[in-house]
SELUMDREN-111580 format. One line per field, with one value per residue (C-alpha): x, y, z; residue number from 0; residue in one letter. Coordinates in Angstrom, 3 decimals. Layout:
c1	[X	...]
c2	[Y	...]
c3	[Z	...]
resi	[NUM	...]
resn	[a	...]
This chain:
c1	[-40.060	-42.696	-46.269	-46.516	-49.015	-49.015	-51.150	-50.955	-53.197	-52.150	-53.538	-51.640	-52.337	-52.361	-49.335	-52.190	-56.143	-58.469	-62.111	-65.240	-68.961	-69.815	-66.639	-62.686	-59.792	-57.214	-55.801	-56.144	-56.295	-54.009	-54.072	-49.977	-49.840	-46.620	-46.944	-43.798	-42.942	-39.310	-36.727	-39.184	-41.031	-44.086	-45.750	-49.796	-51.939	-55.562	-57.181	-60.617	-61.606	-64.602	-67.671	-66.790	-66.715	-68.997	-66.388	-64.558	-60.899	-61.934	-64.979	-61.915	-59.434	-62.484	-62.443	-58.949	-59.238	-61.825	-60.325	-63.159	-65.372	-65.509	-64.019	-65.495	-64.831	-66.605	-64.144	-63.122	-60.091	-59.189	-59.067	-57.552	-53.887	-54.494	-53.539	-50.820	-48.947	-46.321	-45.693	-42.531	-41.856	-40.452	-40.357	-43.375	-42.767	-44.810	-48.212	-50.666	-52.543	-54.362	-54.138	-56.762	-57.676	-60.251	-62.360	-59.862	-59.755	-56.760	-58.107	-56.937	-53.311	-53.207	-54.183	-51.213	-48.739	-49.329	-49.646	-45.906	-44.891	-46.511	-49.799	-52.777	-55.449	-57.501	-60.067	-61.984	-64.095	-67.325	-70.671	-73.610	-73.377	-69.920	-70.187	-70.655	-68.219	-65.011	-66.808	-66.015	-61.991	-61.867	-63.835	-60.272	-58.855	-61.152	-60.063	-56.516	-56.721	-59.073	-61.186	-62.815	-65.776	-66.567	-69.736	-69.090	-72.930	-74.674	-77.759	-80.960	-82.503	-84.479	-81.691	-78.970	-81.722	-82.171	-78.657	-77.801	-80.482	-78.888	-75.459	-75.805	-72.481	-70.214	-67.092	-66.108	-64.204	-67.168	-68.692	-68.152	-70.300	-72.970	-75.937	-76.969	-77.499	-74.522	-77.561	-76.627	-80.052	-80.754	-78.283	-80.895	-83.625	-80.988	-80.890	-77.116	-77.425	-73.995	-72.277	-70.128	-70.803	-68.449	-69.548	-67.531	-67.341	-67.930	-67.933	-72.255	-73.000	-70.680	-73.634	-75.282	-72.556	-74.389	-77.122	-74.357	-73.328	-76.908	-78.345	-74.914	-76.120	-72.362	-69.250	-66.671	-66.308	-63.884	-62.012	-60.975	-59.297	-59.533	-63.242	-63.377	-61.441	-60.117	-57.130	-58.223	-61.672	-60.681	-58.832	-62.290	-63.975	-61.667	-61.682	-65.389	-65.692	-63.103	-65.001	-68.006	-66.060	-66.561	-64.219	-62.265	-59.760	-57.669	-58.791	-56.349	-57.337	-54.707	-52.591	-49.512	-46.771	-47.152	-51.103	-50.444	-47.930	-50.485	-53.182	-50.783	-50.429	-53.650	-53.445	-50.494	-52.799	-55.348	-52.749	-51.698	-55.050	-56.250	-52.750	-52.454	-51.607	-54.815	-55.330	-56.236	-56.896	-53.413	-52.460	-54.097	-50.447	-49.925	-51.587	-49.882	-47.460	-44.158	-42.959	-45.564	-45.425	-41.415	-41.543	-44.293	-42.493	-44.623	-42.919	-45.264	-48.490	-46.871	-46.533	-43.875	-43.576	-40.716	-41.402	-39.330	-39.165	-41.462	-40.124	-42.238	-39.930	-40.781	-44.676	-44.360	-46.117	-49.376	-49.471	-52.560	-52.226	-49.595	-48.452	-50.723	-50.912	-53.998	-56.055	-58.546	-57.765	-59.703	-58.210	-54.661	-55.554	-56.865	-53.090	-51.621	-53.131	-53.046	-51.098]
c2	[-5.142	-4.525	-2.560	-2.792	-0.070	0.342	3.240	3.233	5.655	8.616	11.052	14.401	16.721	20.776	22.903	25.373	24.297	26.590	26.843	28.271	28.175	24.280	22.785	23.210	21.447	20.174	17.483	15.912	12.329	11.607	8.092	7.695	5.595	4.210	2.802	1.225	0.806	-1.335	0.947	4.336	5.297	7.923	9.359	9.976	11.875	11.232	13.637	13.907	17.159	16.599	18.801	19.847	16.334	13.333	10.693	8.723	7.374	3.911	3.304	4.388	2.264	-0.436	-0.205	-0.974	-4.084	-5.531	-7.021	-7.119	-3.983	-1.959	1.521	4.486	7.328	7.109	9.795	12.279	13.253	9.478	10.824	13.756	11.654	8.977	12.382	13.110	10.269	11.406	14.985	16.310	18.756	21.577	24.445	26.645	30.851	33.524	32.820	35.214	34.290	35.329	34.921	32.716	33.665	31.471	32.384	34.127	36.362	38.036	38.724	42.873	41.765	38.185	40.683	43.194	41.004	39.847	43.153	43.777	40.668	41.965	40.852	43.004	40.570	38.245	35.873	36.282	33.165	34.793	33.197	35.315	36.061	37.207	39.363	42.571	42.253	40.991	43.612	46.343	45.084	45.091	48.618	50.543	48.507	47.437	50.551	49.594	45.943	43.552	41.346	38.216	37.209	33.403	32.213	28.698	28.168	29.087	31.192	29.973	32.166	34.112	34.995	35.693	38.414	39.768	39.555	41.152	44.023	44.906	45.420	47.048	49.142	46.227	46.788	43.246	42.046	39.206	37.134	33.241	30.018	32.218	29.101	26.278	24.450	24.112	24.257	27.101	27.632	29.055	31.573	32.983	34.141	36.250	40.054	40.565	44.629	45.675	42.634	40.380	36.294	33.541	29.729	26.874	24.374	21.123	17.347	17.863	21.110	20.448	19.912	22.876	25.408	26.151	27.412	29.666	30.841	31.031	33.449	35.437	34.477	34.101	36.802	34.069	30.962	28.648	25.388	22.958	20.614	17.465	18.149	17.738	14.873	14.432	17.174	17.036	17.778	20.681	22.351	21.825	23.673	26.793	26.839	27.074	29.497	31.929	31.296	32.820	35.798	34.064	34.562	31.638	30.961	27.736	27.242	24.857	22.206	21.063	19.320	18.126	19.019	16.137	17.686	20.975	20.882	19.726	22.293	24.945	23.836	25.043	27.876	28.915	27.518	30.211	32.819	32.057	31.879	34.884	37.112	38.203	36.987	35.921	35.850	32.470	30.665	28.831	29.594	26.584	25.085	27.521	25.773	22.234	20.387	21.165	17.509	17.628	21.353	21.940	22.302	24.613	28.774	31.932	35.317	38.403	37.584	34.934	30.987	28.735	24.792	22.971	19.189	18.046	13.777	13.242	11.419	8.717	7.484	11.254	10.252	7.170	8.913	9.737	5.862	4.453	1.800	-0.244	-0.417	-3.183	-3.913	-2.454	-5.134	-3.857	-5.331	-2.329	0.726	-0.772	-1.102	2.793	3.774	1.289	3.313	7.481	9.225]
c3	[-5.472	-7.509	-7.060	-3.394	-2.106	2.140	4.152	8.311	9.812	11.703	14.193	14.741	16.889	15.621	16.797	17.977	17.603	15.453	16.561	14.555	15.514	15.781	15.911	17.365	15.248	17.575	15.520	12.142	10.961	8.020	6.244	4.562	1.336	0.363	-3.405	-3.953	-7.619	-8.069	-6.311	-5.919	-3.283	-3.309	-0.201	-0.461	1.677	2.784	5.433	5.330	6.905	10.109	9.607	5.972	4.850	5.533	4.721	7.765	8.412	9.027	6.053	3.885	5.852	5.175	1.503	1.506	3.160	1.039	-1.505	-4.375	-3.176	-6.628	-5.856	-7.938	-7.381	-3.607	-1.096	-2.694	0.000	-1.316	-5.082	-4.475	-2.552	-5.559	-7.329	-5.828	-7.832	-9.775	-8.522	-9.995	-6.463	-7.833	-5.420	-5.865	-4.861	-3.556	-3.868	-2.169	0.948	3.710	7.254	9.150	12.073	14.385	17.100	20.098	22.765	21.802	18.156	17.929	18.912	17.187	13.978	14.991	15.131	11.718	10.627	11.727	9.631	6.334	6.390	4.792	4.280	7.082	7.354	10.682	11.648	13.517	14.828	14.827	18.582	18.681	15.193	17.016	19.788	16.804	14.340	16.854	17.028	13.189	12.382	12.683	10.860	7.789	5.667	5.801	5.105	3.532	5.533	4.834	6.886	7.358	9.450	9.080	7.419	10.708	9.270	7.919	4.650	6.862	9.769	6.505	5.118	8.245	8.694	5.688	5.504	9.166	8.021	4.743	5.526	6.464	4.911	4.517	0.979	0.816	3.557	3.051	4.634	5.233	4.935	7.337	3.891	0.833	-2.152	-4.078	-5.165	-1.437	-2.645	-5.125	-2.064	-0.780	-0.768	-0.672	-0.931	-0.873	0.142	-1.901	-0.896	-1.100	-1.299	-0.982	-3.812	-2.772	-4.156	-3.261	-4.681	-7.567	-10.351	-9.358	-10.566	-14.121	-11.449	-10.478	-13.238	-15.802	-12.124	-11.408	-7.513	-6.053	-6.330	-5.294	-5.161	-2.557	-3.576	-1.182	-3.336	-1.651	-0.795	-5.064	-5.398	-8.493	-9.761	-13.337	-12.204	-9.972	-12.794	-15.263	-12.284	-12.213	-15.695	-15.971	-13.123	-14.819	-18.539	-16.701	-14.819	-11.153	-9.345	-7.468	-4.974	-3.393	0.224	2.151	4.741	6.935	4.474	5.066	2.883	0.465	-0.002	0.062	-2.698	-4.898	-3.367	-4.468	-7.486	-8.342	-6.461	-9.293	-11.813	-11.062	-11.089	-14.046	-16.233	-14.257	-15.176	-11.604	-8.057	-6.012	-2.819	-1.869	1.745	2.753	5.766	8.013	7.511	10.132	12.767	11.748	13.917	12.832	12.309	8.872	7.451	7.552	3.596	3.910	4.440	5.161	4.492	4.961	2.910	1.066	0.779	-0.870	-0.592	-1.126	-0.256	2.471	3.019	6.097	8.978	10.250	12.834	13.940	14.155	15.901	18.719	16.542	15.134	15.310	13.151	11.656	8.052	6.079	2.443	0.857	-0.638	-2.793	-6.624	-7.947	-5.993	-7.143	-10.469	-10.265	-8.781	-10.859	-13.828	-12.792	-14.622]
resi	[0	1	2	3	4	5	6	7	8	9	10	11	12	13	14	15	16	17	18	19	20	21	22	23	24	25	26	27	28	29	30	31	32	33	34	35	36	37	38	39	40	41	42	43	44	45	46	47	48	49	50	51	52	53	54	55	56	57	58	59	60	61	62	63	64	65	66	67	68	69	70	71	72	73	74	75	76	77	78	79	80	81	82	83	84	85	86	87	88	89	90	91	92	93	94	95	96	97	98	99	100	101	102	103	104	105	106	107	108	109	110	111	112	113	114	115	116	117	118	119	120	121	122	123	124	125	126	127	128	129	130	131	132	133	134	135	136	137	138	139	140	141	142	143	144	145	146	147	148	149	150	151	152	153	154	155	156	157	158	159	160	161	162	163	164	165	166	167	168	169	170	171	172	173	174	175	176	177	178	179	180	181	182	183	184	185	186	187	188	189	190	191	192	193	194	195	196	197	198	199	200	201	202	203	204	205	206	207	208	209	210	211	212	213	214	215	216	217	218	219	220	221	222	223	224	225	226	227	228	229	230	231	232	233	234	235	236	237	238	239	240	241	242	243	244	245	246	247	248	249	250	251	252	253	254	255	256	257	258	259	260	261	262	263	264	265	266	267	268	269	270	271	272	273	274	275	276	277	278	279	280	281	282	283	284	285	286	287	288	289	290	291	292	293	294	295	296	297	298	299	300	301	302	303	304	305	306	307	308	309	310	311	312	313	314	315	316	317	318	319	320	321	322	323	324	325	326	327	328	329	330	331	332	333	334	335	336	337	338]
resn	[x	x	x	x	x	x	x	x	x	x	x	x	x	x	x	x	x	x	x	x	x	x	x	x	x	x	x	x	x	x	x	x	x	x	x	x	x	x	x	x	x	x	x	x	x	x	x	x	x	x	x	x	x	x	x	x	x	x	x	x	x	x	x	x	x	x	x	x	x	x	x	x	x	x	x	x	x	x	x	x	x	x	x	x	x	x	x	x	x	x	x	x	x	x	x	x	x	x	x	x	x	x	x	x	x	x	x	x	x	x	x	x	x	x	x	x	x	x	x	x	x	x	x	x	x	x	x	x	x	x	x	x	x	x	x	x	x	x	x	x	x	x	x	x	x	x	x	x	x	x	x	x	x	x	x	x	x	x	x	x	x	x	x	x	x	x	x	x	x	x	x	x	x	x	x	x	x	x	x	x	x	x	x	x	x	x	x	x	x	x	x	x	x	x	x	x	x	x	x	x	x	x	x	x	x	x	x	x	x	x	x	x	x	x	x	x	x	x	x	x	x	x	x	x	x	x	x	x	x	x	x	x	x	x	x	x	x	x	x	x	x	x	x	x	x	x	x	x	x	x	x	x	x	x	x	x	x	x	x	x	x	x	x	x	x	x	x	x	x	x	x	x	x	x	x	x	x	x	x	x	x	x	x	x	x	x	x	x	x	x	x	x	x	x	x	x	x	x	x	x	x	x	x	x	x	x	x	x	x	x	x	x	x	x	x	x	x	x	x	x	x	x	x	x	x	x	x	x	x	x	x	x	x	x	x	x	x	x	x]
């Protein structure tokens, strides 16, 4: 059998749901490819992540259907599993991450009990009514361990300076998603006094980064890999970023095992061009069901993968469509052809 490429559409539900300020994850929706190449078999991922991404299970699902639609390059959560091709799975050690921690009302003792298990550094999902009220929690603590603030993009310029000018004595490592809108160049009518910002690095904003870089706007930058696309293209990025002394960091999205082995991939990458272990945003395999993360180990503040066969006959419960032959002559020419 000979070039045979399936997907079936999935819909798993997270081990424990993760809310922020306009949206709570309680599942994910995967789409599995199966390209079958004589007697080998290779696993893809596709998960396009709600409210960070504008790109939908079934206009994908379409695509693949239509037989002589001319793919190029259009979802990028698409380009990143046509990446996964070809991954050699060797087990990956120890790479530094911090712990994610949504919006909760147990938030001091969630953050104790990782403490106890080795954690030092946390990223604490806030909106801009409940800042004070977590702020208060974490101001005993902040000295100790590093915090990472993220506001999901909930502030217009205006409320971010006033924000900003407010809090000059926040003791946060940098504040991330701070914007209603992704344009870096809102960046530049910020007065950041003392406070470090983070921006995620998007598929939409990608062009702008020389905007970034010529006007030193941005301390760090965030990579979701599969909001990118394309691996090769990621690894351009963090290459740029670390030409140009910006720092960057890998910032997971529910990935299964099969995705997050090639998300940590680059989080190694990064280690290795920067000489030292960074602490980069992995932990949402935490909140996956257990049936789709069992490759994916947490010891104190660190992460290792070692890919694990998924079950399917495991998912059969989170099926929502059946196996089908994807159609489309030019998407199976582009997995025909990635290297």
């Amino acid at each position: 059998m000979e070039n045979k490429v399936q997907y079936s559409h999935y819909r798993i539900p997270l081990d424990k749901q993760i809310e922020n300020s306009n949206y709570i994850y309680t599942f994910q929706d995967y789409i599995f490819i199966k390209v079958i190449n004589k007697n080998k078999e290779q696993i893809l991922e596709v998960s396009p992540l709600p409210k960070f991404s504008e790109e939908k299970i079934e206009s994908i699902i379409k695509i693949f259907k239509d037989k002589d639609y001319k793919y190029r390059d259009d979802f990028p959560s698409l380009d990143y599993g046509i990446s996964q091709l070809n991954q050699s799975f060797k087990k990956i050690d120890d790479i530094k991450t911090v712990m994610l921690l949504g919006n909760s009302n147990k938030l001091e003792e969630e953050i104790n009990n990782y403490i106890k298990f080795g954690y030092k550094s946390f990223k604490i999902k806030f909106t801009k009514y409940d800042f004070k009220y977590k702020y208060k929690i974490l101001d005993k603590l902040i000295n100790n361990y590093k915090i990472r603030a993220d506001f999901n993009n909930e502030f217009s310029i205006l409320e971010a300076q006033r924000f900003l000018d407010k809090n000059r004595n926040i003791k946060f490592e940098f504040i991330e998603g701070l914007l209603k809108s992704k344009k870096i160049k809102n960046y530049l009518k910020i007065n950041r006094h003392n406070q470090k910002i983070s921006i995620d690095i998007t598929n939409d904003n990608l062009n702008e980064i020389q905007e970034v870089i010529q006007n030193n706007c941005i301390d760090y930058v965030a990579i979701k890999p599969k909001l990118l696309g394309n691996y090769k293209k990621t690894k351009i990025l963090i290459d740029i970023l670390h030409k140009a002394n910006i720092k960057s960091y890998i910032s997971s999205s529910f990935e299964t095992q099969i995705g997050f082995y090639k998300t940590i991939t680059l989080a190694k990458y990064i280690d290795e061009i920067y000489k030292k272990k960074i602490s980069h945003g992995l932990s949402t395999s935490k909140y996956l069901n257990n049936k789709i993360n069992n490759g994916i180990l947490f010891k104190k503040e660190k992460v290792s993968c070692e890919y694990k066969k998924i079950n399917f006959d495991n998912l059969k419960n989170y099926q929502v469509t059946f196996w089908e032959d994807i159609k489309n002559k030019s998407l199976l020419e582009i997995i025909k052809n990635e290297k």
